[in-house]
C-alpha positions in Angstrom: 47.7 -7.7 18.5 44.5 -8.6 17.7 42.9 -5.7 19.6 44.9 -3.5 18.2 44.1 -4.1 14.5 40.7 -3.5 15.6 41.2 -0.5 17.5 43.5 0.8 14.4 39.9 -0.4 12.2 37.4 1.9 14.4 39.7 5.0 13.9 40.1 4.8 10.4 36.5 4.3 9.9 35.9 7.2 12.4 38.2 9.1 9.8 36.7 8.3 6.8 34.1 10.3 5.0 30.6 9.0 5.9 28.7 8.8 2.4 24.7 8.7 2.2 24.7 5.7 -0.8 21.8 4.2 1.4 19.5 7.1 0.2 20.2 6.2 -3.6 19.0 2.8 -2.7 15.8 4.2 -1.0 15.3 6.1 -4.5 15.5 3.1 -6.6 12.7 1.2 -4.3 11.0 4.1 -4.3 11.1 4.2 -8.1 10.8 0.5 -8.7 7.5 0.1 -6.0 6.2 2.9 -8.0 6.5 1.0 -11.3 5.2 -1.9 -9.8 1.9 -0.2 -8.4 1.5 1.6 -11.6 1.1 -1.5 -13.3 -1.6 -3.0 -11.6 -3.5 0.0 -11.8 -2.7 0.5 -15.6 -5.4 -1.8 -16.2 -8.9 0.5 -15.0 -7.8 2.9 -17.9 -7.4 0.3 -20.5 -11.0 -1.1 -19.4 -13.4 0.8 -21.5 -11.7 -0.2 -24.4 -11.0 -3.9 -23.6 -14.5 -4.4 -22.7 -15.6 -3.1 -26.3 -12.7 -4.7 -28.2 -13.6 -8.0 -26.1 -17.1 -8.0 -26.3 -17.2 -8.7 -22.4 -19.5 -8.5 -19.5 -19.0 -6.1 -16.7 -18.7 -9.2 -14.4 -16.0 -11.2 -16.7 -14.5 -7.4 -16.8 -14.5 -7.6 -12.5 -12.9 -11.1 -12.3 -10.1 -10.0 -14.6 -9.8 -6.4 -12.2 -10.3 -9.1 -9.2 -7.8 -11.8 -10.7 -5.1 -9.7 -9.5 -5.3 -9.0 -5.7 -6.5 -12.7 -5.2 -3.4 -14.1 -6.7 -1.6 -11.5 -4.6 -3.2 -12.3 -1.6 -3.0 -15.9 -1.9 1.0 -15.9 -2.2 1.3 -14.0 0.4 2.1 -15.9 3.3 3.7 -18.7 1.2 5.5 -16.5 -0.1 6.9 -14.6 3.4 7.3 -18.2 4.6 10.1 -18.8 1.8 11.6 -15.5 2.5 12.2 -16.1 5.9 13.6 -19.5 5.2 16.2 -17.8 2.4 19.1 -16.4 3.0 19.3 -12.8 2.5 22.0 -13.0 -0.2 19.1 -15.1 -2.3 16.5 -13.0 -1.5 18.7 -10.0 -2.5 19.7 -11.8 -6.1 15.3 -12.4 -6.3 14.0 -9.1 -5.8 14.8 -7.6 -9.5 13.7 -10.8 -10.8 10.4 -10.6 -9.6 10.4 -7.2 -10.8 11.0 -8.2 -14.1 8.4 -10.5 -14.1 6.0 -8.0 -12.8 7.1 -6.1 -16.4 7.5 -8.9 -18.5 3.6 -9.7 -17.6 2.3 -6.1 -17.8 3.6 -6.6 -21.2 2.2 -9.9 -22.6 -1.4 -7.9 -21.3 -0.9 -6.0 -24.7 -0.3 -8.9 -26.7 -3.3 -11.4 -26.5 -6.8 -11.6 -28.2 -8.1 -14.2 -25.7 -9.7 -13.4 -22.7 -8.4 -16.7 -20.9 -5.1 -15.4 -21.8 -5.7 -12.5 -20.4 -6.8 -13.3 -17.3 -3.7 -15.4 -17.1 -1.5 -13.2 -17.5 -3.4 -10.8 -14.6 -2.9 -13.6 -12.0 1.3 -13.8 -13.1 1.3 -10.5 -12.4 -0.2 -10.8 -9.3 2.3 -13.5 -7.8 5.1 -11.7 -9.6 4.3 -8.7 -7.6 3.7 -9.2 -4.3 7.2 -10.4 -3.3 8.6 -7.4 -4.5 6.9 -5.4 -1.1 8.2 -8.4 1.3 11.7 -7.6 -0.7 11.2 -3.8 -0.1 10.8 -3.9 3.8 13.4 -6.7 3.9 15.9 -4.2 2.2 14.8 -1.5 3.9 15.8 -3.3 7.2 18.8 -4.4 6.2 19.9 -0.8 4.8 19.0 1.7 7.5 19.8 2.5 10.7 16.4 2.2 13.1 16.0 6.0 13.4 16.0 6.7 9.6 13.6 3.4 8.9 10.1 4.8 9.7 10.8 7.6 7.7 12.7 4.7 4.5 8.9 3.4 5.3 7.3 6.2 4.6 8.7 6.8 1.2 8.0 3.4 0.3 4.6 3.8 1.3 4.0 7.2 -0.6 5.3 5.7 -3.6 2.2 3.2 -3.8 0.0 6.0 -3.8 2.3 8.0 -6.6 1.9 5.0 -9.3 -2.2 5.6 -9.3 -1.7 8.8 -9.3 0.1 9.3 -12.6 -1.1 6.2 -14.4 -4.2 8.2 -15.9 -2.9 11.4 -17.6 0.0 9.3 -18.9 -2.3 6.2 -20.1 -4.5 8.6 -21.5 -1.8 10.1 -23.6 -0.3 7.0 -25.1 -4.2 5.9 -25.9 -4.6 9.1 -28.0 -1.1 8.6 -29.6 -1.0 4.6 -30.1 -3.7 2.7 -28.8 -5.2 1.1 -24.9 -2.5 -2.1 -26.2 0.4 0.3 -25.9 -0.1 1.1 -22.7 0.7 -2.0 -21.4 4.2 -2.3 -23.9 5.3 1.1 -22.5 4.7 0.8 -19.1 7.1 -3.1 -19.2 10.0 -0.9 -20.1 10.8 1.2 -16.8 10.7 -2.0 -15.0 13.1 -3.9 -17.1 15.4 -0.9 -16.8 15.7 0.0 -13.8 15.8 -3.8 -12.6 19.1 -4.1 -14.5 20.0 -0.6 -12.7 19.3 -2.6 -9.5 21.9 -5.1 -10.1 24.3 -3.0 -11.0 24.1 -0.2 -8.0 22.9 -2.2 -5.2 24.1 -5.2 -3.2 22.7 -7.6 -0.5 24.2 -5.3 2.3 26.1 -2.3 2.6 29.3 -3.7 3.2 29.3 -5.3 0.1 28.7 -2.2 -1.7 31.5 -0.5 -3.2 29.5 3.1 -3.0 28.9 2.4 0.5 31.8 3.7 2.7 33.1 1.9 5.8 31.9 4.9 7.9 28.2 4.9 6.4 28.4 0.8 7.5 29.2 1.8 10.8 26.5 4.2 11.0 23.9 1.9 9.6 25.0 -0.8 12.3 26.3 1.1 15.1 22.6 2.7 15.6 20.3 -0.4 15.3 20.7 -1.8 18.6 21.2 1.4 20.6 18.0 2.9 18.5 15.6 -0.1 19.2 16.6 0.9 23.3 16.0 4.3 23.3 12.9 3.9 20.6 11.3 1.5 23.3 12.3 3.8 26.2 10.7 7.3 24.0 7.3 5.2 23.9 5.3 7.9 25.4 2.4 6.7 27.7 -0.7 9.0 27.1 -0.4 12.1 29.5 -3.7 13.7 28.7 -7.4 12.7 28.7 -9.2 13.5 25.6 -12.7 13.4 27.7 -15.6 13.1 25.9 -13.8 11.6 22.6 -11.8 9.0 24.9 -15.2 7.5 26.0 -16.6 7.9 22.6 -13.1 5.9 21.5 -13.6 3.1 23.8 -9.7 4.5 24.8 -8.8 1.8 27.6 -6.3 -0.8 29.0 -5.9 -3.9 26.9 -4.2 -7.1 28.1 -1.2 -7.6 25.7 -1.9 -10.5 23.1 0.9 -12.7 24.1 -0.4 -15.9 22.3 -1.0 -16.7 18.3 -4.2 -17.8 19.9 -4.8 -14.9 21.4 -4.4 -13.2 18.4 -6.8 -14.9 16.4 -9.2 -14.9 19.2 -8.9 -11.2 19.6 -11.9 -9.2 18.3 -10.0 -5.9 18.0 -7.5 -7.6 15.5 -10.6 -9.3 13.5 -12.3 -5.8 13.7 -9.8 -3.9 12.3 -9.3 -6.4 9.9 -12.9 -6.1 8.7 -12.4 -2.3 8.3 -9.3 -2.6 6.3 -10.9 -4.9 4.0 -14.1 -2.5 3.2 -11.2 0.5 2.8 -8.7 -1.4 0.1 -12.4 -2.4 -1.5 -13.3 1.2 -2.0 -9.6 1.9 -2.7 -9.0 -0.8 -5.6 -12.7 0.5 -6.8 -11.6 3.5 -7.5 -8.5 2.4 -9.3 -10.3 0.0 -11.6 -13.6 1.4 -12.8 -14.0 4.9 -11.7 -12.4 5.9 -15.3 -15.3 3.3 -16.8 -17.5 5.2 -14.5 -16.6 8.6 -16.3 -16.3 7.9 -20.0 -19.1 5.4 -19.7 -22.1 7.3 -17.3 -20.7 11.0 -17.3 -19.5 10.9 -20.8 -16.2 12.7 -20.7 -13.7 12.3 -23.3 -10.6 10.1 -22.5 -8.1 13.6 -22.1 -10.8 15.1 -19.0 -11.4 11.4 -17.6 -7.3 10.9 -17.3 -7.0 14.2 -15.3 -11.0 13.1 -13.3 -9.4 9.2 -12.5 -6.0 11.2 -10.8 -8.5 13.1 -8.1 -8.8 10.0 -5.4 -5.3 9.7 -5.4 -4.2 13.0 -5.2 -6.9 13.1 -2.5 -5.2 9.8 -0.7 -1.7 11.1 -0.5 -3.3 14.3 1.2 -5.1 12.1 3.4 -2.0 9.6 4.1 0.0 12.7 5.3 -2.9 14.9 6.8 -4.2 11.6 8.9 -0.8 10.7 10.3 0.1 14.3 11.3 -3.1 14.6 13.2 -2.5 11.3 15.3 0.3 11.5 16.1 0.4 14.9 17.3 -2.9 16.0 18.1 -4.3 13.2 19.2 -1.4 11.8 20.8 -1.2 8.4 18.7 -5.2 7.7 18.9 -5.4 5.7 15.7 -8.9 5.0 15.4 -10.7 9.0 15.2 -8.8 8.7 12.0 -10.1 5.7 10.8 -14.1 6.1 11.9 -13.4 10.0 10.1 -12.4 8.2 6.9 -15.2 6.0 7.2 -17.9 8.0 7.8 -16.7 11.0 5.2 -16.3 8.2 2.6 -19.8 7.3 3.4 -20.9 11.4 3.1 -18.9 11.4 -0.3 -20.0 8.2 -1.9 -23.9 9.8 -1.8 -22.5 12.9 -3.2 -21.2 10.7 -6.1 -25.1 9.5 -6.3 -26.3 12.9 -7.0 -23.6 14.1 -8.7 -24.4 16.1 -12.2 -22.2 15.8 -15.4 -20.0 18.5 -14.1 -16.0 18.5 -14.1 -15.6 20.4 -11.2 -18.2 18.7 -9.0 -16.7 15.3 -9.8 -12.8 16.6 -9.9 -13.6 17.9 -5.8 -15.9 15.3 -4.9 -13.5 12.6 -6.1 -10.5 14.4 -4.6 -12.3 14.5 -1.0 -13.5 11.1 -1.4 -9.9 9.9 -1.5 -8.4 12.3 1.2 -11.2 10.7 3.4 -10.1 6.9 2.2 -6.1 8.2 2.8 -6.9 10.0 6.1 -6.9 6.8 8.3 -5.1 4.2 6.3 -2.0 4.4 8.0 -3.9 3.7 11.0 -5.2 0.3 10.1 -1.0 -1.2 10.2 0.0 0.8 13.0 -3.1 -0.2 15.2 -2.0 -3.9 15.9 1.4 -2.9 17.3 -0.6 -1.3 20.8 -2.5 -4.4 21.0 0.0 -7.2 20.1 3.5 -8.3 21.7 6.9 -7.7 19.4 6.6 -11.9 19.1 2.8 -11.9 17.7 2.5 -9.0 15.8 3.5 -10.5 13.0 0.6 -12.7 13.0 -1.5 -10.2 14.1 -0.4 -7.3 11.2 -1.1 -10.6 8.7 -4.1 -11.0 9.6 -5.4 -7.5 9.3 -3.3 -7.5 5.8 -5.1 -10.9 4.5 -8.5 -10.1 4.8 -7.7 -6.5 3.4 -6.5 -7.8 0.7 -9.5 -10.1 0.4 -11.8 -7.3 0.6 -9.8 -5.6 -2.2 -10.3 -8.6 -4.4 -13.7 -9.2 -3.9 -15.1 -5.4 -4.9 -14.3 -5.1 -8.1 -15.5 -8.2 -9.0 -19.0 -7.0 -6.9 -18.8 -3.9 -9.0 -19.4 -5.9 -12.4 -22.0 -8.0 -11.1 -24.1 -4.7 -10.0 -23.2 -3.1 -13.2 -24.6 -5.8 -15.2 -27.9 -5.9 -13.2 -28.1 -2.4 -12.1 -26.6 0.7 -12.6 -23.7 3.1 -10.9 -26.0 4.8 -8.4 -26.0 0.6 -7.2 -22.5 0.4 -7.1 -21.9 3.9 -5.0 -24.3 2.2 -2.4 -22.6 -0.6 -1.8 -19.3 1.7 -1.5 -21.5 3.4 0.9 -22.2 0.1 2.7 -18.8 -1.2 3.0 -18.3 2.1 4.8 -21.1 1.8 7.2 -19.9 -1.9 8.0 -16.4 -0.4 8.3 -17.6 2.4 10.8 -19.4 -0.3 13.0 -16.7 -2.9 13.2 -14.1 0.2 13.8 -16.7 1.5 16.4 -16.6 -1.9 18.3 -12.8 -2.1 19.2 -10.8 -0.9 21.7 -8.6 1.8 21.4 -5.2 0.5 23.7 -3.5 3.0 25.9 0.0 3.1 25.9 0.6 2.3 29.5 4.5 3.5 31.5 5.1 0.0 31.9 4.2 -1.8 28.7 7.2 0.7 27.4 9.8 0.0 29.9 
């Protein structure tokens, strides 16, 4: 009896008009991670101005930039600890709370006169933030089928890059209508909205959704185990030699870390580490004083330094797309030419920056190029544990590349200040350059694994 009810179940399902609600999900993370990077990068614009109205140093100006990723990075692995011991029905009912935390503190920014305050209310945001990208993957997992996740992942990714991107015209805007404080009051309000939109549309899993039809469920399930099969079986083994750039790569057979202690012991996850670190360094640099940079050394008016402060990021979403095409298809899933490119052409475009005139179209280009060559291999620096670790440590081994990146990114802008207020920009495009050059030597001092036939049997 039994079986047939089930039997009865399956053909009904089979029947029933497969929906795509998933996707409207994947637009409301997409919108909401936007949001979220959006306001942490709100605050570079609003510099200039803060530092004047303040009457503050360019260091005490870096700790506030820096404030930020440290509380970020130290939450972290607390943080992923609690979300593995939740249940995902908790963790569900958390994410748009965080979310309107992140807002709620993007908001009070506006509000204060102290500088203790401020800084304060930087390091809220920062732990209000970062669960909301554990929460992301976590729903991602739980919403897709394994097929549609890399490219789920993708979107979530590009949205971090779309947040910088359109944070300077738009602050630059409310600064000439209102003032730097508004900025800060309007960009609280898409997050508090769309959170609420979150707990109206979406659930803790499809079948709980009411938008989410019985065959869609069934599709989202049905596919994860067989997918994960055939995914591990598709893992090509590399056909071709690449000669003189294999040898140059250091292209070889690695033994697979099996062990946490392996993994920490392993100089091509440290390495990698080291070269993430100097990238999200530049990267943050570029989000938090490169406007400074322009209205305070080229003297450009806040309207040509909003549309100047977008070219890096325009510049990393080209890179982001133009690096992974080029792995994975040209270069058969080689992740590090990528990387040591990025590294080296952020080195050639940091000493362009050093002798670069007060022109708007020198500066537009070289900034755009600087951040296609910081996008062009930043892909590479999550996928690259996953040929050296096993499915069991990778985990550890993808945290550990992520923790000291995120340490690099907190420490620059803080270095930034400190160079500003004893030297001048051409200092601070020099150390860029340096974190380059240690990037480029670390990168060119790992391995780069080869898929072998039976590693993906």
């Amino acid at each position: 009896m039994s079986q047939s009810l089930e039997a009865t179940e399956k053909v009904t399902t089979s029947l029933e008009k497969r929906t795509n609600y998933r996707w409207v999900v994947m637009a409301l993370i997409f919108i909401i991670w936007a949001i979220a990077c959006a306001d942490r990068a709100n605050l570079g614009i609003a510099l200039p101005f803060m530092k004047k109205e303040y009457n503050i140093s360019n260091t005490e100006a870096g700790a506030i930039i820096s404030l930020f990723s440290f509380a970020y990075g130290i939450v972290q692995i607390p943080m992923g600890l609690i979300y593995k011991r939740l249940s995902n029905k908790i963790t569900g009912r958390l994410f748009p709370m965080f979310m309107i935390f992140t807002s709620l503190f993007t908001g009070l920014m506006g509000t204060t006169s102290s500088v203790f305050l401020l800084k304060l209310f930087r390091v809220g945001l920062g732990v209000s933030e970062e669960p909301l990208g554990i929460g992301c993957t976590n729903i991602i997992n739980r919403w897709f089928p394994a097929k549609e996740k890399g490219t789920a992942t993708g979107l979530w990714i590009a949205a971090s890059k779309l947040g910088p991107l359109v944070v300077p015209p738009l602050c630059v805007v409310i600064i000439e209508l209102w003032g730097w404080r508004e900025i800060f009051f309007v960009f609280a309000i898409p997050g508090i909205l769309f959170s609420v939109l979150w707990m109206i549309l979406v659930t803790n899993s499809p079948e709980d959704n009411k938008f989410c039809s019985g065959a869609e469920c069934n599709y989202i399930r049905s596919e994860e185990s067989s997918m994960f099969k055939q995914e591990k079986l598709k893992t090509p083994s590399r056909t071709y030699n690449l000669g003189w750039l294999d040898t140059l790569n250091r292209t070889k057979k690695v033994v697979e870390l099996e062990t946490i202690r392996q993994v920490f012991f392993s100089w091509n996850v440290l390495g990698v580490a080291i070269g993430y670190g100097c990238m999200i360094g530049i990267s943050n640099i570029f989000m938090s004083w490169i406007p400074t940079y322009l209205m305070t050394s080229k003297g450009f008016a806040s309207i040509k330094m909003g549309f100047l402060a977008s070219a890096p990021f325009m510049g990393s979403v080209l890179g982001n797309l133009l690096g992974g095409f080029i792995s994975d298809r040209l270069l058969d899933k080689r992740r590090k030419p990528m990387m040591m490119l990025g590294a080296f052409g952020t080195i050639m475009m940091m000493i362009a920056l050093i002798y670069a005139p007060n022109n708007a179209f020198y500066l537009g280009v070289t900034l755009l190029m600087a951040g296609l060559m910081v996008g062009i291999g930043f892909a590479g620096y999550s996928v690259y544990p996953m040929g050296l670790a096993s499915k069991a440590t990778y985990p550890v081994a993808f945290g550990i590349v992520n923790s000291v990146g995120q340490i690099g990114g907190a420490c620059a802008p803080l270095f930034v200040g400190m160079l500003l207020d004893a030297y001048s920009w051409n200092s601070v495009f020099l150390y860029m350059a340096g974190s380059g050059i240690l990037c480029l030597t670390a990168l060119a001092t790992i391995d780069e694994p080869r898929v072998e036939p039976e590693k993906a049997a």
